[in-house]
KEFI-510779 format. One record per residue: residue number from 1; residue in three letters; y, x, z of N, C-alpha, C in turn. Coordinates in steps of 0.05 Angstrom, whole numbers, m for minus. Each point is the difference from the previous one (the first is absolute). Layout:
BEGIN
PT   resi   resn     n_c2     n_c1     n_c3    ca_c2    ca_c1    ca_c3     c_c2     c_c1     c_c3
PT    NUM    ALA        Y        X        Z        Y        X        Z        Y        X        Z
...
***
This chain:
BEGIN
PT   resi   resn     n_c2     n_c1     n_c3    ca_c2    ca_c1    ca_c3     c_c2     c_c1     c_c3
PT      1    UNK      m24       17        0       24      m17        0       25       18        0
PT      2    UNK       19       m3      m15       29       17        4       19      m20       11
PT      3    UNK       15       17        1       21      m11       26       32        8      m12
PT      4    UNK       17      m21       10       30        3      m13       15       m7       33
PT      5    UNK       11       20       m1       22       m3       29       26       m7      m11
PT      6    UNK        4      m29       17       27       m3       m7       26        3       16
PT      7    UNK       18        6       m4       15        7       17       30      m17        0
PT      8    UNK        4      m25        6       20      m25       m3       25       28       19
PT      9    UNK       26        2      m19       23       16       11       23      m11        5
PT     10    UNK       22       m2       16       27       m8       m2       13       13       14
PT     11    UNK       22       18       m8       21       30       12      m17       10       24
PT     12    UNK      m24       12       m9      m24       12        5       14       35        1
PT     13    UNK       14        4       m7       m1       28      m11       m4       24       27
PT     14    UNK        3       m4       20       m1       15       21      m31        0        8
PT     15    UNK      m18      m14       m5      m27       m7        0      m17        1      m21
PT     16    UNK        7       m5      m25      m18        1      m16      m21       21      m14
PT     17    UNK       26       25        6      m16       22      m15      m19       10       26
PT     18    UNK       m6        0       27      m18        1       23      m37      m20       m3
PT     19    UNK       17      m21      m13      m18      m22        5      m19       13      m30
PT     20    UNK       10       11      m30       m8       m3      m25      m18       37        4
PT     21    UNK       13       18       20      m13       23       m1      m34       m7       20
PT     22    UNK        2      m18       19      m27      m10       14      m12      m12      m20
PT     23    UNK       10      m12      m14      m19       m9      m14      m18       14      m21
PT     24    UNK       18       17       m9       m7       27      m24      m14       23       12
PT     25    UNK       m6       m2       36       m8       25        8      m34       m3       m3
PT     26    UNK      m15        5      m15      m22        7       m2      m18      m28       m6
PT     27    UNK       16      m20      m21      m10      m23       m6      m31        4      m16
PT     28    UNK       m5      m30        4      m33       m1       m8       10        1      m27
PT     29    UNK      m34        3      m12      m14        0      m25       13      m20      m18
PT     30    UNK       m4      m25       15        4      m36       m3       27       m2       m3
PT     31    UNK       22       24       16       27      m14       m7        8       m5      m26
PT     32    UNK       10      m24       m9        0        1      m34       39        6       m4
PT     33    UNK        9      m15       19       31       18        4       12      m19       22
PT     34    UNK       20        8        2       21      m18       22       24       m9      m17
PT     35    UNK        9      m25        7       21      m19      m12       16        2       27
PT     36    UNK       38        6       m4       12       m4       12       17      m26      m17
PT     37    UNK        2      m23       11       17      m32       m4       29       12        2
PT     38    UNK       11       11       m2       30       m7        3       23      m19        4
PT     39    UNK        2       m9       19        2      m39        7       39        2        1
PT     40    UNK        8       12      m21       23       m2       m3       14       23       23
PT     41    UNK        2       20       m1        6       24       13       24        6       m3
PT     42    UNK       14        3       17       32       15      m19        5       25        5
PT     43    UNK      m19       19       19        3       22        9      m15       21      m22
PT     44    UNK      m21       18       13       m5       17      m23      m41        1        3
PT     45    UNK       m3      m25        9      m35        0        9      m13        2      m29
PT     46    UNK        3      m17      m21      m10        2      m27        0       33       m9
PT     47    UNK       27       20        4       m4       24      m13      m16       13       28
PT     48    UNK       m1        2       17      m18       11       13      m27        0       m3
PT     49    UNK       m5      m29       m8      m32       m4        1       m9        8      m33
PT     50    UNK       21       m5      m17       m1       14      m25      m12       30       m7
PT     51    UNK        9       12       28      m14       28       m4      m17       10       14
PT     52    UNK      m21      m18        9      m31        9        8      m13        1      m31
PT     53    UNK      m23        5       m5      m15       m1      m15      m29      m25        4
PT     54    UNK      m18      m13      m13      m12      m24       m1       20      m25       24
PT     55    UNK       16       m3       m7       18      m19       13       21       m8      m22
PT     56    UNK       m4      m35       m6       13      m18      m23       25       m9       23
PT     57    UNK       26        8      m18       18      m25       12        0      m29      m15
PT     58    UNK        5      m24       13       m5      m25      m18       28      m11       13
PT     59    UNK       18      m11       m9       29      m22        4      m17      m27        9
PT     60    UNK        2      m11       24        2      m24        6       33       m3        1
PT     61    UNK       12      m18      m13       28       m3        8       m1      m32       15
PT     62    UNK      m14      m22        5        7      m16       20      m13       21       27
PT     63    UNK       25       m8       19       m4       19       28      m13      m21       16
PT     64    UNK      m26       22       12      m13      m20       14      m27       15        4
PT     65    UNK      m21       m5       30      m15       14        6      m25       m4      m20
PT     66    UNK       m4      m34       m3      m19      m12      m18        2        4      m20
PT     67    UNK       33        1      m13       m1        7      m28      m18       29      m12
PT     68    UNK       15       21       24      m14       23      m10      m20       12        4
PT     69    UNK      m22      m25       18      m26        3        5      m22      m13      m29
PT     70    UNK       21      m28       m5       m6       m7      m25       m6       17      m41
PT     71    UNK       26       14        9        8       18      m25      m25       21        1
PT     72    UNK      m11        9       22      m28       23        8      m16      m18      m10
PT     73    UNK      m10      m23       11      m18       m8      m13       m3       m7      m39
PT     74    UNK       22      m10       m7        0        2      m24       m2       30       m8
PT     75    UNK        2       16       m5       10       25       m3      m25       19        1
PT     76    UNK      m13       m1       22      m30       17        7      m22      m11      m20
PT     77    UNK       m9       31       m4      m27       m4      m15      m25       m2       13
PT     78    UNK       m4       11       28      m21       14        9      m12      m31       16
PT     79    UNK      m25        4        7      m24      m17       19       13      m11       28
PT     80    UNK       13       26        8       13        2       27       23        2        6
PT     81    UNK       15      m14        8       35        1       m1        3        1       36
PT     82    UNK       15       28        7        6       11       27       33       m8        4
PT     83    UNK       10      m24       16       26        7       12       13        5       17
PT     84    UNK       12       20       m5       10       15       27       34       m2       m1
PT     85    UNK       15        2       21       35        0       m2        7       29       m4
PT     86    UNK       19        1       m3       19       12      m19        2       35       32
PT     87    UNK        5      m12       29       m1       14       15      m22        8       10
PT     88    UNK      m31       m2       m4      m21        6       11       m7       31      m11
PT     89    UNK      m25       10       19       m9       23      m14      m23        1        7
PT     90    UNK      m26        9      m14      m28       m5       m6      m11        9       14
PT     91    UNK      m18       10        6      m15       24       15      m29       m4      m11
PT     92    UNK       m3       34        5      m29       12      m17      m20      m20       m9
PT     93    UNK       m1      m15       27      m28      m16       m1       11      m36      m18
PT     94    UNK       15        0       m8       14      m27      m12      m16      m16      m15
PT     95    UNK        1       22      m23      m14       m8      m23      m39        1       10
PT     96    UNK       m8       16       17      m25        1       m9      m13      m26       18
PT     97    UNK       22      m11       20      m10      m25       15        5      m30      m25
PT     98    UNK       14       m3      m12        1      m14      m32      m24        1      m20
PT     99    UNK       m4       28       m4      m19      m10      m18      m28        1       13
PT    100    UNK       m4       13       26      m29       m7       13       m2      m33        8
PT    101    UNK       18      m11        9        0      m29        8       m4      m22      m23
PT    102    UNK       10        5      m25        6      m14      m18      m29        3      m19
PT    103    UNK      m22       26        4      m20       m1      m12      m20       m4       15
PT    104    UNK       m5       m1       22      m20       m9       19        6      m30        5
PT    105    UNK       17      m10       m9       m2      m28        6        7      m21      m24
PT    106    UNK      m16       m5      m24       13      m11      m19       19      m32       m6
PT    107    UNK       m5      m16       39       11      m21        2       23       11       21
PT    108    UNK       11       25      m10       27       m2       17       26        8      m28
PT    109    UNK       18      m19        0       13      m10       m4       35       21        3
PT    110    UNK       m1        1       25       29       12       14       m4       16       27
PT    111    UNK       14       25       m6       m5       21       25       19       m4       18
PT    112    UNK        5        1       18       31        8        5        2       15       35
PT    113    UNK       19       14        3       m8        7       37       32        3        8
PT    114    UNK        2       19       28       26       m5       12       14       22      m11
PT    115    UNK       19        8        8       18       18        7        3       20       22
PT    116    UNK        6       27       m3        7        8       27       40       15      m19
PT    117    UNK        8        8       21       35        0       m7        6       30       14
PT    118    UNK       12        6      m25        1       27       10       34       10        1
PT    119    UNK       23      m15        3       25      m11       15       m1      m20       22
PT    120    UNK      m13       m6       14        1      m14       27        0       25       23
PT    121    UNK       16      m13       23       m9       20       31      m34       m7        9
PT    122    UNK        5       11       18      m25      m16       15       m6      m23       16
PT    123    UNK       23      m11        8        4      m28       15       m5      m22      m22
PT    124    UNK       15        8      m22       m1      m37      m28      m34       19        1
PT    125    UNK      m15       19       m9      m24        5       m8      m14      m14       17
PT    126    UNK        5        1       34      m18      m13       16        1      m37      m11
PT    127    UNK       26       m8       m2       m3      m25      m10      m17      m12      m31
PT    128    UNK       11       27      m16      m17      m11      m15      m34        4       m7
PT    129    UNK      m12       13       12      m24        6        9      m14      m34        9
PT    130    UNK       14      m12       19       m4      m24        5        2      m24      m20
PT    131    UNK       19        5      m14        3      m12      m22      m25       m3      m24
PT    132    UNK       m5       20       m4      m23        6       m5      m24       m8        0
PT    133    UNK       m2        4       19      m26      m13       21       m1      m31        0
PT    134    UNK       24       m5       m1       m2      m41       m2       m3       m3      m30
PT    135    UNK        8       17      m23      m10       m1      m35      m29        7        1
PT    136    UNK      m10       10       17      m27        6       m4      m17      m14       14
PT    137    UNK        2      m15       20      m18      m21       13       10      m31      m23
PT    138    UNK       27        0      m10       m2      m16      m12      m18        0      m27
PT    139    UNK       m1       26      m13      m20        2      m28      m26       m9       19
PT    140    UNK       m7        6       22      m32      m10        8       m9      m28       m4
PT    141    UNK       24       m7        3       m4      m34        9        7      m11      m17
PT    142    UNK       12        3      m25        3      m14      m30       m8       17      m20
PT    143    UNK       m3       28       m3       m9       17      m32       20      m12      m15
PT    144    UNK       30       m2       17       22       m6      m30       29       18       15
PT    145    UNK      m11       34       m1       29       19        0        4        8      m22
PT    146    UNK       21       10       m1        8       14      m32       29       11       13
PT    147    UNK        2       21       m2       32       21       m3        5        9      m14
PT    148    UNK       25      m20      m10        4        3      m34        9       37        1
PT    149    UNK        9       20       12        2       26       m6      m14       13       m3
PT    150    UNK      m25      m17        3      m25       24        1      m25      m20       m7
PT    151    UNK       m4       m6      m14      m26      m15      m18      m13        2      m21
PT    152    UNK      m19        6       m1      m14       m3      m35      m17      m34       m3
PT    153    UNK        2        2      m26      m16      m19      m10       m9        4      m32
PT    154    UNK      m25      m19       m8      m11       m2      m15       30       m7      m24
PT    155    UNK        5        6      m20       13      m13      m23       m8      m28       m7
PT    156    UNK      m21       m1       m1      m17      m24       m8        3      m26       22
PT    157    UNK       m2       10       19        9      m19       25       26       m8        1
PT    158    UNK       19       21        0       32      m10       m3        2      m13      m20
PT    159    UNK       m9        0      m19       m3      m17      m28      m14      m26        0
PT    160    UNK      m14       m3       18      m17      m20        2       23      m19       23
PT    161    UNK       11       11       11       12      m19       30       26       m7      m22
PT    162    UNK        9       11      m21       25      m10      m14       17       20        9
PT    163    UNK        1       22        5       18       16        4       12       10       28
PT    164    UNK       26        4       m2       19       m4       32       13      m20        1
PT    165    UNK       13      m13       22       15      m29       m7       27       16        3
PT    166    UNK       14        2      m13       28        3      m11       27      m12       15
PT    167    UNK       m8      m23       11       19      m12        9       m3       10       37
PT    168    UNK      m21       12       11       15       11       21       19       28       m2
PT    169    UNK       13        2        7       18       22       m2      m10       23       14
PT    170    UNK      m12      m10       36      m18       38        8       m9      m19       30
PT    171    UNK       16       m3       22      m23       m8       17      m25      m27       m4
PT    172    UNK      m25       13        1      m19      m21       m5      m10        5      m32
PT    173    UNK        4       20       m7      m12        1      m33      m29       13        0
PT    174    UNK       m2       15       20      m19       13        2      m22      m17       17
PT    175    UNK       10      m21       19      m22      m21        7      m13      m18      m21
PT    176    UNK       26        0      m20      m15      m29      m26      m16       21       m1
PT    177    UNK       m4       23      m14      m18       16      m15      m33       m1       14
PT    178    UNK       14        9       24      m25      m10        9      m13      m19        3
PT    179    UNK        5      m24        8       m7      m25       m2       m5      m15      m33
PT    180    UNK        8        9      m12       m7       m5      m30      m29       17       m4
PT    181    UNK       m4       30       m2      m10       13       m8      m29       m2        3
PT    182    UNK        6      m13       39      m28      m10       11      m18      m10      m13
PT    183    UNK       23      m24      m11      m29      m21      m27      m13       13      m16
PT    184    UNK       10       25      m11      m14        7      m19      m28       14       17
PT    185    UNK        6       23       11      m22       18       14        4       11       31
PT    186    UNK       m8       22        8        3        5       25       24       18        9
PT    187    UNK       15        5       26       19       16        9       m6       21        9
PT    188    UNK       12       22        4      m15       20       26       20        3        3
PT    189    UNK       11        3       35       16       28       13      m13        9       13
PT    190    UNK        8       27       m9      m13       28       13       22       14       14
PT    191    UNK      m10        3       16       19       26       12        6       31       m2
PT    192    UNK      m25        1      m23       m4       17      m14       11       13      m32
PT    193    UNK       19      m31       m8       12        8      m18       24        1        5
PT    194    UNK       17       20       26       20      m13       13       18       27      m33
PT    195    UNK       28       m5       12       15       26      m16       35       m2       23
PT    196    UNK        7       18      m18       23        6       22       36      m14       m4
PT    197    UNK       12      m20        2       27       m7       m9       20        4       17
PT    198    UNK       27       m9       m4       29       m1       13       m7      m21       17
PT    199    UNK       10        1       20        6      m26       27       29       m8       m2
PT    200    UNK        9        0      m22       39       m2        2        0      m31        6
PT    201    UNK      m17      m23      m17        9      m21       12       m5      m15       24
PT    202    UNK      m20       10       15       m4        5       34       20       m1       12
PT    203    UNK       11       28      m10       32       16       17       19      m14        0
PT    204    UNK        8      m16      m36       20       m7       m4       m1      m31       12
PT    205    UNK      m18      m14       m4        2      m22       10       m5      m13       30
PT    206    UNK      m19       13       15       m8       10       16      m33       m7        5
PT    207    UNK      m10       14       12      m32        1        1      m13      m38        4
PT    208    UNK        7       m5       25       m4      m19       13        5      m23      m21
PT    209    UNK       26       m8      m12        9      m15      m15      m21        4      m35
PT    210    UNK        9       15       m5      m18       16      m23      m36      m11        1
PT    211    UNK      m13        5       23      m22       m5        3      m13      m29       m1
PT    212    UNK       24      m24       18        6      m19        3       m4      m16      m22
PT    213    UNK       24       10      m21        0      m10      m29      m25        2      m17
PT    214    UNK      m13       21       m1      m26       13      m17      m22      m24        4
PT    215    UNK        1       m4       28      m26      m20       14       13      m32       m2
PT    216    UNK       23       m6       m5        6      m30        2       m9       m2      m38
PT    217    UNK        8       18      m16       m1        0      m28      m30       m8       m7
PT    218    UNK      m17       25       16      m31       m5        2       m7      m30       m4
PT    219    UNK       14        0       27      m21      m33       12       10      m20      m21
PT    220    UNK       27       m9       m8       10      m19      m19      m12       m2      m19
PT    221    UNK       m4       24      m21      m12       10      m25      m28      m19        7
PT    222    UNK      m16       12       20      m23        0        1       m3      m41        5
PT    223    UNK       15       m8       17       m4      m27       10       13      m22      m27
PT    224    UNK       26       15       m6        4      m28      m22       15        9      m29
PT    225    UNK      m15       26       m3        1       15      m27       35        0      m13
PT    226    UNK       11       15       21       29        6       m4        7       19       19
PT    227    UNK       13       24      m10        9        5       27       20       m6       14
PT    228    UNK       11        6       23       25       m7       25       29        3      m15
PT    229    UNK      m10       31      m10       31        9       m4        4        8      m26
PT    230    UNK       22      m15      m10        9        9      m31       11       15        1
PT    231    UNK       18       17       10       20       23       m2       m9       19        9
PT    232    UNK       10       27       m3        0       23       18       14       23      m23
PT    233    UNK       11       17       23       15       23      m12      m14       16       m2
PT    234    UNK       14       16      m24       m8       33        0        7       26       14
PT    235    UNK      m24        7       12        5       19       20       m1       33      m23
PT    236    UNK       26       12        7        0       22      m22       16       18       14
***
C-alpha cells in the first residue's frame, strides 16, 4: 500500500519547514510523496514547502480546515492518505506503526493516536496527560476517536463516507470523520502512533477552556450530528 501525507497549511511558515524535514527524515519505501494544501496563505509557507524535494504544493483558495482536508483528498494518489498539521513533527517510529497496523488488519479503516507537545511547561503537560486519558477511555467505550492532526485512512474509505463535510469550519470536524468513517470499517487509537505538535492553542486560549470546548464539540457531533461551535480563531 503507498501512502500520501497531507499537510492542510495557513501562515504556517514558522512551522512548516520542521514539520516537512520529519517527514523526509528516513521515509518508507511506500511514501509515494507528501501534498502540502495551501489554504490561502499570505505569508511565505507555499515557497518554503516548495523547497523540500517529494513534497507537491496544491492552492486550496476557499479558507477552511475541511476545505483543505478536502482538496488532499481529491489530489492524492496513494492507498493511504496520512494527515498531519502544519505544526507537528514525526518521529522515527511514525511511519512503521501505519503501515504495520494497516496490513495486519484488512478491516481497519482509520488509524489515529494522541499527541505529546513539545512547547508546553510541565503543569498544562500534567493537565493534559489527563486529558488524554479521558480521549482514551472514551475510544474504549465507543471505537469512534479520530485527531484530525494526526490520522491515516484508507482513500477508499474517505471516498466511500463522501468525503469531509465542508461546512464545519474546525471544532468537531474531526469527530464527523470519525463517526462517518465508522460505517464503513474499523477505528484504532494507538498510543503508539503518537507524534510531536505546538500546544499554542492551549496557551492561547487557555487549557481548561480549550479542553472544555474539544469535549462539548465531541459529545454534540456525536449525539445530534452537528457540532456546538461554529467559529473559532486563528491561533498564529
Amino acid at each position: 500500500m503507498t501512502i500520501t501525507v497531507i499537510v492542510p497549511a495557513y501562515n504556517e511558515e514558522k512551522y512548516i519547514g520542521d514539520c516537512l524535514k520529519s517527514l523526509l527524515d528516513n521515509p518508507p519505501e511506500n511514501l509515494e510523496e507528501i501534498i502540502v494544501v495551501n489554504n490561502s496563505s499570505t505569508d511565505n509557507t507555499a515557497a518554503i514547502a516548495a523547497r523540500f524535494s517529494r513534497v507537491r504544493v496544491v492552492e486550496e483558495p476557499v479558507k477552511g480546515l475541511t476545505h483543505a482536508r478536502q482538496r488532499g483528498l481529491k489530489e492524492a494518489k496513494s492507498d493511504l492518505l496520512a494527515y498531519v498539521d502544519a505544526d507537528t513533527r514525526i518521529n522515527r517510529h511514525w511511519y512503521d506503526v501505519l503501515n504495520r497496523a494497516f496490513a495486519s488488519d484488512p478491516k481497519l479503516v482509520c488509524l489515529s493516536g494522541p499527541y505529546n507537545y513539545y512547547d508546553l511547561g510541565e503543569l498544562n503537560r500534567a493537565w493534559i496527560n489527563f486529558y488524554w486519558r479521558l480521549v482514551i477511555l472514551t475510544y474504549w467505550m465507543n471505537r469512534c476517536v479520530v485527531i484530525g492532526g494526526n490520522f491515516a485512512a484508507r482513500k477508499s474509505a474517505l471516498e466511500k463516507m463522501g468525503g469531509f463535510d465542508t461546512s464545519i469550519a474546525f471544532y468537531g470536524e474531526d469527530t464527523n470523520i470519525a463517526r462517518r468513517i465508522r460505517s464503513v470499517g474499523k477505528i484504532r487509537f494507538s498510543r503508539e502512533f503518537t507524534l510531536l505538535t505546538s500546544g499554542r492553542r492551549f496557551v492561547k486560549d487557555g487549557m481548561i477552556r480549550t479542553g472544555v470546548r474539544y469535549g462539548l464539540n465531541y459529545i454534540w457531533e456525536m449525539m445530534f450530528r452537528r457540532p456546538l461551535t461554529k467559529d473559532y480563531i486563528d491561533i498564529r
